[in-house]
C-alpha positions in Angstrom: 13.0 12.3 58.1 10.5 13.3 61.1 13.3 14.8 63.0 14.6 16.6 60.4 11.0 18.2 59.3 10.3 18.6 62.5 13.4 20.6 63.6 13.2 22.3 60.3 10.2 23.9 61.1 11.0 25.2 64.5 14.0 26.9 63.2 12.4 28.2 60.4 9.2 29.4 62.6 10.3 29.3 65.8 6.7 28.5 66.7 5.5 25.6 69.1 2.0 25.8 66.7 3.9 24.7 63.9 5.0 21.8 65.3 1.2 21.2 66.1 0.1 22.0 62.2 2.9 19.4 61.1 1.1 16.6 62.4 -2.5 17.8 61.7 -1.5 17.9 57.8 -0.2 14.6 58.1 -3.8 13.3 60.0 -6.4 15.2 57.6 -5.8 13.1 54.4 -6.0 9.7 56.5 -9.6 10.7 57.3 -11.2 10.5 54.1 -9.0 7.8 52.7 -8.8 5.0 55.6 -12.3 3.5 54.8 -11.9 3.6 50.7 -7.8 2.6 51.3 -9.3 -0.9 53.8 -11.4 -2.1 51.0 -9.0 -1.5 48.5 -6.1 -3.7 50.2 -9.1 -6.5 51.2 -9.7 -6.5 47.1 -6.0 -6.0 45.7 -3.0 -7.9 45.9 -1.4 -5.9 49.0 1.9 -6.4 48.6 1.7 -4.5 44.8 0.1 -2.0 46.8 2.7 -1.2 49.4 5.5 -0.9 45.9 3.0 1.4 44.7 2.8 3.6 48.0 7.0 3.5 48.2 7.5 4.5 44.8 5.5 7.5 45.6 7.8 8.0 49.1 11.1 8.0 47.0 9.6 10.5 44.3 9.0 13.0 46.9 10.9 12.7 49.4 14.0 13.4 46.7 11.8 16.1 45.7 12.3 17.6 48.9 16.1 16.7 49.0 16.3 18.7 45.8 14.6 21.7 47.1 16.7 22.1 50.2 19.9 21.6 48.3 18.6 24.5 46.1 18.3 26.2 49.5 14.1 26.7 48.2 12.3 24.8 50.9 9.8 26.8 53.1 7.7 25.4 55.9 4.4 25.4 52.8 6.6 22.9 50.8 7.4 21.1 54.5 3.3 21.2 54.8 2.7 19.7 51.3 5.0 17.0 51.5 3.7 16.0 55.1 0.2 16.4 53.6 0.6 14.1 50.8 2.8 11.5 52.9 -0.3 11.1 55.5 -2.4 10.0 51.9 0.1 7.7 51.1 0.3 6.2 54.3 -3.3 5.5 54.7 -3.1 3.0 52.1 0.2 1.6 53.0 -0.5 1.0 56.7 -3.4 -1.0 56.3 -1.5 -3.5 53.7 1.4 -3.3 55.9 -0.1 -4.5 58.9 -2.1 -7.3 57.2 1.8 -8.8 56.1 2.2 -10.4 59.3 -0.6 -13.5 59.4 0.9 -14.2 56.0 4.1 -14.7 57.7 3.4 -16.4 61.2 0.8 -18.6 62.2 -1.7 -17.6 64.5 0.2 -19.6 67.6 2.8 -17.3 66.8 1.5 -14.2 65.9 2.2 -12.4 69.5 6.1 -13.2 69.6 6.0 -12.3 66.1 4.3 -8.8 66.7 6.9 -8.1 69.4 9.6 -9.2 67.0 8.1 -6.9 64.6 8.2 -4.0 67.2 11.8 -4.8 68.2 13.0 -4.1 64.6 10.9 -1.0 63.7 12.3 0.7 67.2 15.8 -0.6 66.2 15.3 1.8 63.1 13.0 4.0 65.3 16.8 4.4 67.5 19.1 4.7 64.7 17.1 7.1 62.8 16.5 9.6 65.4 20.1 9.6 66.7 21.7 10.0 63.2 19.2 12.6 62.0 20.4 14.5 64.8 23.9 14.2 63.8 23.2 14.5 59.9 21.2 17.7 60.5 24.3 19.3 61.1 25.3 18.1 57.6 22.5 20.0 56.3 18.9 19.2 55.4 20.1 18.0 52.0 21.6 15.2 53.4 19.3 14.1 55.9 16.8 14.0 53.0 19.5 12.4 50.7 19.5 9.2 53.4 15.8 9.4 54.2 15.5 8.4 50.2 17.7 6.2 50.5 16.0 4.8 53.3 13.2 4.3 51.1 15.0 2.6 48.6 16.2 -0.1 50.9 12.4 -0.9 51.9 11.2 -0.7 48.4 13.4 -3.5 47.6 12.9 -5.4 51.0 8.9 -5.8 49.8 9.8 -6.6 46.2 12.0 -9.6 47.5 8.9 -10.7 50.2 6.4 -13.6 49.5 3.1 -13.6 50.7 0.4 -16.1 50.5 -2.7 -13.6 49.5 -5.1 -14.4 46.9 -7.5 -11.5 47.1 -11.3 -12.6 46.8 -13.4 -12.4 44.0 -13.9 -8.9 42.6 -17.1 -7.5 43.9 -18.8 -4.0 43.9 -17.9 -1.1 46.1 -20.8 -0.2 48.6 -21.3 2.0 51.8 -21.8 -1.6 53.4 -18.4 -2.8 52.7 -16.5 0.7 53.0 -17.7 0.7 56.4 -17.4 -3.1 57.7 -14.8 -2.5 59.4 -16.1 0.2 61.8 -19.1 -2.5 62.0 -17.0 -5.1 63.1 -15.3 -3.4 65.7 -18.5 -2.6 67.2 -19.5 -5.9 67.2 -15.7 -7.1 69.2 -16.0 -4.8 71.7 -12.4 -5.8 73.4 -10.9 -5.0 69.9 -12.4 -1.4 69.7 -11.9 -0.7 73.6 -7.9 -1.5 73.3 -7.8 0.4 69.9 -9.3 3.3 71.2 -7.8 3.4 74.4 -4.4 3.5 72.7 -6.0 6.2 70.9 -7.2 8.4 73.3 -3.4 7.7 76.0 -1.1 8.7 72.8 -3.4 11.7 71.8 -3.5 12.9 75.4 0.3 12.3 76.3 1.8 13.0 73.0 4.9 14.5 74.5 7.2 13.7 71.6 5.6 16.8 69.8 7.0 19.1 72.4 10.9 17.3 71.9 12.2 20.2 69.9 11.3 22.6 72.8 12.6 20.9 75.2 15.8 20.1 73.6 16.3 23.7 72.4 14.7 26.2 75.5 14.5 23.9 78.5 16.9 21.3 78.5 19.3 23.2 75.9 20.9 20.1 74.3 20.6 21.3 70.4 19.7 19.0 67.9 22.2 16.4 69.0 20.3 16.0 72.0 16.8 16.4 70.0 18.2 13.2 68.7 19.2 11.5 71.6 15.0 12.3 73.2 13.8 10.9 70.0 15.4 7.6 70.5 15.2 7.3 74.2 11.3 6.4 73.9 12.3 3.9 71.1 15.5 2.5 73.2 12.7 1.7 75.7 10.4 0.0 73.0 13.1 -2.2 72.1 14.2 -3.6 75.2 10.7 -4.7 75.9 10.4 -6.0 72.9 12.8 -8.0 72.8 11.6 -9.0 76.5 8.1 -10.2 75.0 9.6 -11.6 72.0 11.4 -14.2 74.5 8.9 -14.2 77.4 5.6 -13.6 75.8 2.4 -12.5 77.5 1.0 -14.9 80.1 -2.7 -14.1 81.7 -4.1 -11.8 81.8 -3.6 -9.4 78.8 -6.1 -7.1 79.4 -5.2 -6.3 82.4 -1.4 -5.2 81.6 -2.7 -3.3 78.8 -4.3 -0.8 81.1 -1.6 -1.1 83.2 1.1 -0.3 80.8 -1.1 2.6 79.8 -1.2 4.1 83.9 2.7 4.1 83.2 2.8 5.7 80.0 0.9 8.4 81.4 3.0 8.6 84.8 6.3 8.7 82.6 4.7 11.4 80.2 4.4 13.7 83.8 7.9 13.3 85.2 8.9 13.9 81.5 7.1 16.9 81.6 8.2 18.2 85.0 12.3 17.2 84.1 14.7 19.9 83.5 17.2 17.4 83.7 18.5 15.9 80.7 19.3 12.0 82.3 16.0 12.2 84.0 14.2 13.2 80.9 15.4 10.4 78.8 14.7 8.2 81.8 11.2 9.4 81.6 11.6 8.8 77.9 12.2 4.9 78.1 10.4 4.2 80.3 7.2 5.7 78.1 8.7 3.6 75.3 9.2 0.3 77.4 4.9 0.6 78.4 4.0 1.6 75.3 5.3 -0.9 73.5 3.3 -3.6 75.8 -0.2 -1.6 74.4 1.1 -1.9 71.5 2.1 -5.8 70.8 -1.1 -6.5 72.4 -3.6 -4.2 70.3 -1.5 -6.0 67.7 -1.7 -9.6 68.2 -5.4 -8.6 68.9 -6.4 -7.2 65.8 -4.6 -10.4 64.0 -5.6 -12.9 65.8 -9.9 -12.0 66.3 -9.9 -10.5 62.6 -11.1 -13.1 59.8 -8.5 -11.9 56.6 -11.2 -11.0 54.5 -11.6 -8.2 56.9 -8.2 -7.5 57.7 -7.4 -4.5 55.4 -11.1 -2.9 56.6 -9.9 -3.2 59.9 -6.6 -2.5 59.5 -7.4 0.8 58.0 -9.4 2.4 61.2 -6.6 0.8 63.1 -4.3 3.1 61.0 -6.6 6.0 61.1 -6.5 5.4 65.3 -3.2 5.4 65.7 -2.5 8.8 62.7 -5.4 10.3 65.0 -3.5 9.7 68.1 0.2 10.6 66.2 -0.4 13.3 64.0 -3.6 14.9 65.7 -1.3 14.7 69.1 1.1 16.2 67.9 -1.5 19.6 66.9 -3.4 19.0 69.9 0.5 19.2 72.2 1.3 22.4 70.1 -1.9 24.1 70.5 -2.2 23.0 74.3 1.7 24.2 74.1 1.2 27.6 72.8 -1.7 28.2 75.1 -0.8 27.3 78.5 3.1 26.3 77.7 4.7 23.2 76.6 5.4 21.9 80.1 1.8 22.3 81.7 0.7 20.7 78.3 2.5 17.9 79.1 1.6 17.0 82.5 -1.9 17.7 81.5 -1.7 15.3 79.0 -0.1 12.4 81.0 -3.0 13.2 83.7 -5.6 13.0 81.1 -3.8 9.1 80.2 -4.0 7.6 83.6 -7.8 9.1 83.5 -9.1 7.6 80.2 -6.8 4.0 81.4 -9.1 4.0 84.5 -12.1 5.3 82.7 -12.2 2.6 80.0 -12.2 -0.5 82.5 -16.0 -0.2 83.0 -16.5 1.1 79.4 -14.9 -1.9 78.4 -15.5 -5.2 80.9 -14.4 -7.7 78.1 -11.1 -6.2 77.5 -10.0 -5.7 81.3 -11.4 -9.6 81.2 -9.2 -10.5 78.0 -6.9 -13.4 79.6 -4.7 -15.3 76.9 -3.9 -13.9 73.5 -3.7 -17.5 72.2 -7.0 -18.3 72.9 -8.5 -15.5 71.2 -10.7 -16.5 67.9 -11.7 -14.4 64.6 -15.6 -13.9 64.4 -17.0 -13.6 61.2 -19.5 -10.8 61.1 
């Protein structure tokens, strides 16, 4: 589905800011909803509320399936449906990401959060590459699968189990809206790894500038747009599957910031490559450290958040990483169209390694953050 939008709108535009407005129409709804969609999966059964959110995914995206068959869709159709999937997603996220102490115990949770990662990159790889391929089919049946695709979950939740009895029903106040902001000031390792993924994925979004590279510097067509796509999940996956096997040791903190130096040296050779092997090189290797900031922000947030604050503090985790997704991608396609994509890039991978090294004296307890196992929830 994102490649498909996302090519669709450079071929229908053939601007480098319209990539850059598809993912700021995707990041505006999250910001008023995040705080009102936390308390609502820390008072709801989350589960019904994720089979809500799908049903609405299938509705529209064969909407859109329908349009382009009828050969009607235009880039303010593209906008709508990106606009009203961003909404959707900022309740689903937060529910989503509360599934997982549910599932595993807390012993587990960090194997089981790179577990987790391994099989949404496996479908982060398979989409990509066969959107590139079923592009050529036609945006009707890229669409067609995407709902499809949608199906399949919708029916994977239904069949899932979860052990959540949501607390007594109790008033909605600014107090509780907000208690999630409020705790992660109060866990100041949480807030510094959140927002440090925030601020390296913002800066170094170079997966926003993938259709221009694969179409006017690399010149690989929408084959090879899928090929780039999947390159930065390959990587994901085969470090996944490394943690899932050979979990974190010491010092987490540490190779958090770490991984985040090599995202942002990746995102420069990325950006300096006209060479397709060397690109995707660049590509997995961005996955491969990502992916490391990622299971441990994870496993973090699980393990030091009591449950009756986990959708509250899932949600700004949710509206971190849209800011640093969708806002990325705008931020890339305005830097894009003003100084050029490539420049924007290397800028961007500069400005990663900066706010890595910045953040260690910002943020003593998280550089100090040893052993994920050891790490407690604090009640606020």
């Amino acid at each position: 589905m994102t490649i498909a939008i996302g090519w669709q709108i450079y071929t229908l535009t053939h601007s480098v800011a319209a990539l850059g407005y598809l993912g700021l129409v995707q990041f505006l709804p999250m910001v008023p909803l995040t705080f009102v969609s936390g308390h609502v999966a820390d008072r709801f059964n989350r589960r019904t509320i994720v089979l809500l959110c799908q049903i609405v995914e299938i509705l529209s995206t064969a909407a859109i399936a329908l349009a382009a068959w009828m050969h009607a869709l235009t880039p303010i159709m593209i906008y709508l449906f990106a606009a009203m999937y961003g909404a959707i997603r900022s309740f689903e996220m937060p529910c989503q990401q509360a599934f997982l102490p549910a599932i595993a115990p807390p012993a587990l949770l960090p194997r089981a959060q790179a577990l987790m990662s391994s099989l949404f990159m496996t479908a982060s790889i398979v989409g990509p590459s066969l959107g590139g391929l079923l592009y050529g089919l036609g945006p009707f049946t890229c669409y067609s699968i995407s709902t499809l695709g949608f199906v399949i979950a919708f029916c994977g939740t239904l069949a899932l189990r979860l052990d959540h009895t949501p607390p007594p029903k109790a008033p909605i106040t600014l107090a509780s809206v907000f208690a999630g902001m409020g705790f992660l000031n109060k866990r100041r390792d949480l807030l510094g790894a959140i927002s440090m993924d925030l601020f390296a994925v913002l800066l170094g979004g170079a997966t926003a500038m993938l259709p221009v590279y694969a179409d006017s510097i690399l010149h690989v067509g929408p084959v090879g747009l899928g090929l780039l796509r999947a390159a930065p999940a390959i990587g994901a996956l085969l470090m996944s599957w490394w943690l899932s096997t050979r979990p974190l040791g010491r010092h987490a903190g540490r190779t958090m910031t770490i991984s985040v130096v090599v995202f942002g040296i990746a995102t420069i050779v990325f950006g300096i490559s006209h060479v397709a092997w060397l690109s995707i090189l660049a590509l997995l290797v961005l996955g491969a450290s990502d992916v490391i900031s990622m299971v441990i922000r994870g496993s973090l947030i699980q393990l030091a958040t009591p449950d009756s604050m986990r959708g509250r503090v899932s949600a700004v985790n949710a509206l971190f990483i849209g800011s640093s997704n969708q806002l990325g991608e705008f931020e890339s396609g305005m830097l894009g169209t003003a100084i050029g994509p490539e420049a924007a890039v290397v800028a961007g991978g500069i400005g990663t390694i900066v706010v890595a090294i910045t953040w260690i004296p910002m943020f003593p307890r998280l550089w100090k953050l040893d052993r994920l196992e050891d790490v407690k929830p604090e009640e606020v």
